[in-house]
C-alpha positions as CSV (number, residue, x, y, z in Angstrom):
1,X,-6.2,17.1,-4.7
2,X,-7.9,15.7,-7.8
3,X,-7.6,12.0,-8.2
4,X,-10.1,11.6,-11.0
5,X,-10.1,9.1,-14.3
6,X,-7.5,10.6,-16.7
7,X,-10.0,11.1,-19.8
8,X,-7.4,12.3,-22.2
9,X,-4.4,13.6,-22.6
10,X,-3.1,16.8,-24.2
11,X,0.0,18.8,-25.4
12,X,1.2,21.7,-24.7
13,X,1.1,23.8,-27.5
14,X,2.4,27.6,-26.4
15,X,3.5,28.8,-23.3
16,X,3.4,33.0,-23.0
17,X,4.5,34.9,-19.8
18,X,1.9,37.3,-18.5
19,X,1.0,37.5,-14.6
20,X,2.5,33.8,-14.4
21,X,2.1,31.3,-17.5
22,X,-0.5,31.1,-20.5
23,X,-0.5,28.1,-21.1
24,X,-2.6,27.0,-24.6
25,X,-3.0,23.1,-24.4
26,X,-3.8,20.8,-27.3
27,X,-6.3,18.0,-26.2
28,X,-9.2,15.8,-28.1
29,X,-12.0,17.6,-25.6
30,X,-15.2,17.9,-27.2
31,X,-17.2,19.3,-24.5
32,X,-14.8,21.4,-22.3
33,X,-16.2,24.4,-21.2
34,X,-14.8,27.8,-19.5
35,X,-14.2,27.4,-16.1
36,X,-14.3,24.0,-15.8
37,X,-11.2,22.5,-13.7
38,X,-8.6,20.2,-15.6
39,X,-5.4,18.7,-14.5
40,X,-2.4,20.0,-16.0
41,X,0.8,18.2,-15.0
42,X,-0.8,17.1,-11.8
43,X,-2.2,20.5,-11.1
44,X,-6.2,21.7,-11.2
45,X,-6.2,24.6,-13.4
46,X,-9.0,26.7,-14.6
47,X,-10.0,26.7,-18.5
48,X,-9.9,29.9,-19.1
49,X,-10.4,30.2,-23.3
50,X,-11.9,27.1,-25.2
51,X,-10.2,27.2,-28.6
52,X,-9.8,25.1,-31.9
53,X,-8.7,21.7,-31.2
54,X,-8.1,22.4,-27.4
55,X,-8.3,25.1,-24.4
56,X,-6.0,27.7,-22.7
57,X,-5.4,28.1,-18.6
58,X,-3.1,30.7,-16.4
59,X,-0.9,29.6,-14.2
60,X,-0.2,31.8,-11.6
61,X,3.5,32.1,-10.0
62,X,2.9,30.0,-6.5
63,X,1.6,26.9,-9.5
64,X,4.8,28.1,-11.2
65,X,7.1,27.9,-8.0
66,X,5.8,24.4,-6.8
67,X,5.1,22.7,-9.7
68,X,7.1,21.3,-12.7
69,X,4.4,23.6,-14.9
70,X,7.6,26.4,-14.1
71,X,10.2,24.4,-15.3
């Protein structure tokens, strides 16, 4: 469980389906990097994509099914 300092916090911007939930998130992070860890909603996802103004995870269906990221 990750119980670090909340540094910022972020939006969500888009939300596609595709093998669980893209999930593109809109955050002041200047120095994110891929594959760093990052709590979304209370759950450690993986940044998969850095992009403009943000960064983009997957969540996959068992983070879908027992978290609030599904609803």
């Amino acid at each position: 469980m990750f119980t670090g300092i909340v540094a910022a916090v972020g939006r969500l911007a888009a939300v596609s389906q595709n093998n669980g939930a893209a999930l593109r998130i809109t955050a002041p992070f200047r120095a994110v990097k891929k594959g760093e860890s990052i709590a979304v909603n209370g759950a450690c996802l993986t940044v998969e994509r850095v992009v403009k103004g943000g960064f983009t995870v997957q969540a996959v269906g068992t983070t879908l099914g027992r978290t609030l990221i599904g609803e």
